[in-house]
C-alpha positions in Angstrom: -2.3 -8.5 -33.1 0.9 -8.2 -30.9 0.8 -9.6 -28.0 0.9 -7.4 -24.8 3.8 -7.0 -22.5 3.6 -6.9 -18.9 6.1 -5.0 -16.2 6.1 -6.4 -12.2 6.6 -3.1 -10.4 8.0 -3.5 -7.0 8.8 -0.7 -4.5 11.0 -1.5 -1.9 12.8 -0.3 1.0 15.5 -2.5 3.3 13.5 -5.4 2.4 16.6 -8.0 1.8 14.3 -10.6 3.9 11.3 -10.7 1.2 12.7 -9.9 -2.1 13.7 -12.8 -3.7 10.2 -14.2 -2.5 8.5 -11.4 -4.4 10.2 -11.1 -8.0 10.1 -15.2 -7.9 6.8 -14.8 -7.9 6.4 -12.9 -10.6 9.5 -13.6 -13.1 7.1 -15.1 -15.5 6.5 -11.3 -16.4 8.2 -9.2 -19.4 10.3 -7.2 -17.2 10.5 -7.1 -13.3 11.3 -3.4 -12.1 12.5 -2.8 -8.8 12.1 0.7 -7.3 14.3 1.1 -4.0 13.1 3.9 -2.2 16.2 4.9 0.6 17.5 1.2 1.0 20.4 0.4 2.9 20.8 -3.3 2.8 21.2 -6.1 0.2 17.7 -5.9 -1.4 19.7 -4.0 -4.5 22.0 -6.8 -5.0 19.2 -9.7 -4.7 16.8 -8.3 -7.0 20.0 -7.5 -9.3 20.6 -11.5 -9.2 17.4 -12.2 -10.0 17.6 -10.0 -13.3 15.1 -6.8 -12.2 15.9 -3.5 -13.2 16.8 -1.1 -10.7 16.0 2.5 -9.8 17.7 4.0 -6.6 16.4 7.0 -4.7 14.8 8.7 -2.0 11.5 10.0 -1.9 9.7 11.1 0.7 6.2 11.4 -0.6 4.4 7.9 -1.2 3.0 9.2 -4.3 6.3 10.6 -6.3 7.8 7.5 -5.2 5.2 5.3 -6.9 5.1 7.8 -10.2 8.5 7.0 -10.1 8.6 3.6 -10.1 5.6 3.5 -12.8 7.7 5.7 -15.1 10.7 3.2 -15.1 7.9 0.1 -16.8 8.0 -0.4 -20.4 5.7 -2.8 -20.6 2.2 -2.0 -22.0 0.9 -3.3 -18.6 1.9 -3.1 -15.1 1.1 -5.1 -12.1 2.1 -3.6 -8.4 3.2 -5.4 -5.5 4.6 -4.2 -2.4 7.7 -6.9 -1.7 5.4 -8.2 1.7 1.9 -9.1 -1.0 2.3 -12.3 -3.8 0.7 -13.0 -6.7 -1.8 -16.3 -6.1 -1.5 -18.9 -8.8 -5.0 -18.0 -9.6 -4.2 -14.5 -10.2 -1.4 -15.4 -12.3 -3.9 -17.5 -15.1 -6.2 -14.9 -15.2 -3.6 -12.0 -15.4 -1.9 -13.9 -18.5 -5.4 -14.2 -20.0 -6.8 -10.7 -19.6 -3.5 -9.0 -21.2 -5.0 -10.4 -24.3 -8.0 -9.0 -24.0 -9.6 -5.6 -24.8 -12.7 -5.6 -21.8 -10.8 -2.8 -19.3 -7.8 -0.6 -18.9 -7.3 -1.2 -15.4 -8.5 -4.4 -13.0 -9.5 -4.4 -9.4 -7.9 -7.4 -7.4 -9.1 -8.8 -4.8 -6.7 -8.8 -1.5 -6.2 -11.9 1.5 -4.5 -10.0 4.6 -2.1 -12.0 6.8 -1.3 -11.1 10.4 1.7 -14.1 10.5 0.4 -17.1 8.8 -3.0 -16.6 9.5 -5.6 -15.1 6.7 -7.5 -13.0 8.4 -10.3 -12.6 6.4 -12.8 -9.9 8.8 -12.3 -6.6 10.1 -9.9 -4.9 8.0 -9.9 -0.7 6.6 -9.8 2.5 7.6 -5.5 2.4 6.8 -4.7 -0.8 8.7 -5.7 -2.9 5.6 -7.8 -3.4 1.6 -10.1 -5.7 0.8 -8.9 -4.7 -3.0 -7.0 -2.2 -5.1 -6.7 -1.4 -8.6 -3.3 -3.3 -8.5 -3.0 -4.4 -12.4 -3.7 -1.4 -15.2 -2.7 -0.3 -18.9 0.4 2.1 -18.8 -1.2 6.1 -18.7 -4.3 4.8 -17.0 -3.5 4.8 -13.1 -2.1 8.0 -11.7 -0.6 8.8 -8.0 -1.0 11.9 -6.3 0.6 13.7 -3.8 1.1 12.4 0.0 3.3 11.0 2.4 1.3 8.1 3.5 -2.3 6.2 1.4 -2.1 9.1 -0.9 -4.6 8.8 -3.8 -5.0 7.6 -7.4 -6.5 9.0 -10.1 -7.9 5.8 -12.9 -9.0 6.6 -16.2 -11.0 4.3 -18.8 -12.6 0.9 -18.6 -13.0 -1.0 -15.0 -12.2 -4.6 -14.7 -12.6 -7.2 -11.3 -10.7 -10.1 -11.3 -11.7 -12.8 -9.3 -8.1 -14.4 -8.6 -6.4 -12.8 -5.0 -3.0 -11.2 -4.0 -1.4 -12.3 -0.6 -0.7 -9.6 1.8 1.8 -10.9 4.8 0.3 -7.2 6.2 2.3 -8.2 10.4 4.4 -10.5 11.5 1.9 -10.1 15.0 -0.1 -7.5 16.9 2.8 -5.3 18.3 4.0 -5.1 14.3 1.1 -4.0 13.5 0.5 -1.1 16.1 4.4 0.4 15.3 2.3 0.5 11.3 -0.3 2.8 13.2 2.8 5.2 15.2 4.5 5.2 11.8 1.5 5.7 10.0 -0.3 8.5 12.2 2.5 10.7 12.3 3.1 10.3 8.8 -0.8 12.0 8.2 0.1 14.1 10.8 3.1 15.5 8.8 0.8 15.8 5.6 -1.9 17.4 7.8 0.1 20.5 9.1 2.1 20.7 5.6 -1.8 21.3 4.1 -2.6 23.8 7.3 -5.6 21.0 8.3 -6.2 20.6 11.8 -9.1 18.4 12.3 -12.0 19.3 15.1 -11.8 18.1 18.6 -15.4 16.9 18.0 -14.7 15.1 14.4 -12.3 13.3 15.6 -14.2 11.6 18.7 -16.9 10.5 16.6 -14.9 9.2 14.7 -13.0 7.2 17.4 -16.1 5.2 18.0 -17.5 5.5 14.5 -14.3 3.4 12.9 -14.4 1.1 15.7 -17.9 -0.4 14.8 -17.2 -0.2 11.5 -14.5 -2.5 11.7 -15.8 -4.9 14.6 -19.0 -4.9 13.9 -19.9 -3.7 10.2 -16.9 -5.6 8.8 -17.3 -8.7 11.1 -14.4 -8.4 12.7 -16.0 -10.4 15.7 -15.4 -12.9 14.0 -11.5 -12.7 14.2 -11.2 -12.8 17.9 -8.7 -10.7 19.1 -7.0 -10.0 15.8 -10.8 -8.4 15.3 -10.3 -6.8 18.5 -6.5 -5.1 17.6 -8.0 -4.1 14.3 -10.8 -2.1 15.1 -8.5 -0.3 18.0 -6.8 0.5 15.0 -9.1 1.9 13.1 -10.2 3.6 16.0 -6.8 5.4 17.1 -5.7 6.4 13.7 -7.3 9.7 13.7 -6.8 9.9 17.4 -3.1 9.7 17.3 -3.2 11.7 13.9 -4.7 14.4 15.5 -2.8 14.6 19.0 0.3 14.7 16.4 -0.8 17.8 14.6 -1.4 19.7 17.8 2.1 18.5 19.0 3.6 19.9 15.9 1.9 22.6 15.6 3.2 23.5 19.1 6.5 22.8 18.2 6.5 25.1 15.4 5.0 27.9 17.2 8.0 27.9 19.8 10.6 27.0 17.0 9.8 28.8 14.0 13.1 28.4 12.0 13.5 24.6 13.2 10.0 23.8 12.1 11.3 24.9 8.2 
């Protein structure tokens, strides 16, 4: 039997800081591919150092941007990391071990999120974090579709869990995170009015408190003190902000027809 091949996918924008960090930890791969999605500072010329293959671009929608970046692999297996999230050791043995096997065309891996250096194990969902994601598949058996920001995958054949974890350096501190939730918010709110949504007044102030006890209380984010605290508010705000967003640009458009286009 041949053995099978594995690509390291990594998509990357203006992330000169990380890179090296990220394709180190995972040069033990077939292939490391490096997808850079807009960048405009060294992270080209690092990964290039470090022997990855490199695609250049710019896509606005999250998932043509990860189609593309699966569509440069050659590998009969691909693992994807983000240039902030690292392969554990752990991870690494079993990932080398399962390649050989024939039990599931794509594997769930568990995720540890970091706000700094601190795991923060409690509290985490609803777009500010993943406890895991289908990060490690068989070529033609994860699919993206369409969005600008958490847009969804499509998985076909056998489902695998790994037990091994993937660091995710998620913030640096609390006021990185809560630029991730501006960014973030308007980016739904973009995809919203592009789709013609605009979410109820009602929906979205149930949902307000809804997502806040889910994450502080139903996901033990108590427990974090007040990294538990920022993350439910989180949670909480994302479809508040989302939907303020839409009516602002649905506003604008109204008064500016032509500029909206």
């Amino acid at each position: 039997m041949t053995a099978s091949t594995l690509s390291l996918l990594i998509v990357a924008r203006n992330e000169a800081g990380r890179i090296a960090d990220c394709i180190e930890n995972g040069l033990w791969a077939d292939e490391v591919v490096v997808l850079l999605d807009r960048s405009e500072d060294d992270t080209g010329a690092i990964a290039e150092r470090l022997g990855a293959k490199i695609v250049t671009g710019g896509w606005g929608n999250e998932g043509e941007r990860r189609t593309a970046g699966i569509e440069a692999c050659s590998c009969d297996w691909i693992v994807e990391l983000d240039a902030d999230e690292r392969l554990s050791p752990a991870l690494q043995t079993e990932i080398r071990h399962n390649l050989s096997s024939d039990i599931a065309d794509y594997f769930v891996i568990p995720f540890r999120n970091y706000v700094g250096n601190r795991w923060v194990a409690h509290g985490w969902g609803a777009y500010n974090g993943v406890a895991a994601k289908a990060c490690l598949f068989r070529r033609g058996h994860k699919q993206w579709l369409g969005g600008t920001v958490h847009p969804a995958i499509r998985l076909d054949g056998r489902r695998g869990a790994l037990v091994g974890h993937i660091d995710h350096y998620v913030d640096d501190n609390i006021a990185e995170m809560y630029d991730r939730l501006n960014r973030y918010s308007s980016a739904a709110a973009i995809d919203a009015i592009a789709r013609g949504e605009q979410p109820g007044a009602l929906s979205t102030f149930r949902r307000f408190f809804s997502r806040f006890i889910k994450s502080y209380w139903q996901r033990r984010g108590y427990r974090e003190g007040r990294y538990g605290v920022a993350l439910a508010l989180f949670s909480a705000l994302y479809p508040v902000l989302t939907h303020i967003k839409i009516l602002e640009g649905m506003d604008k458009s109204s008064r500016d027809p032509e500029g909206a286009d």
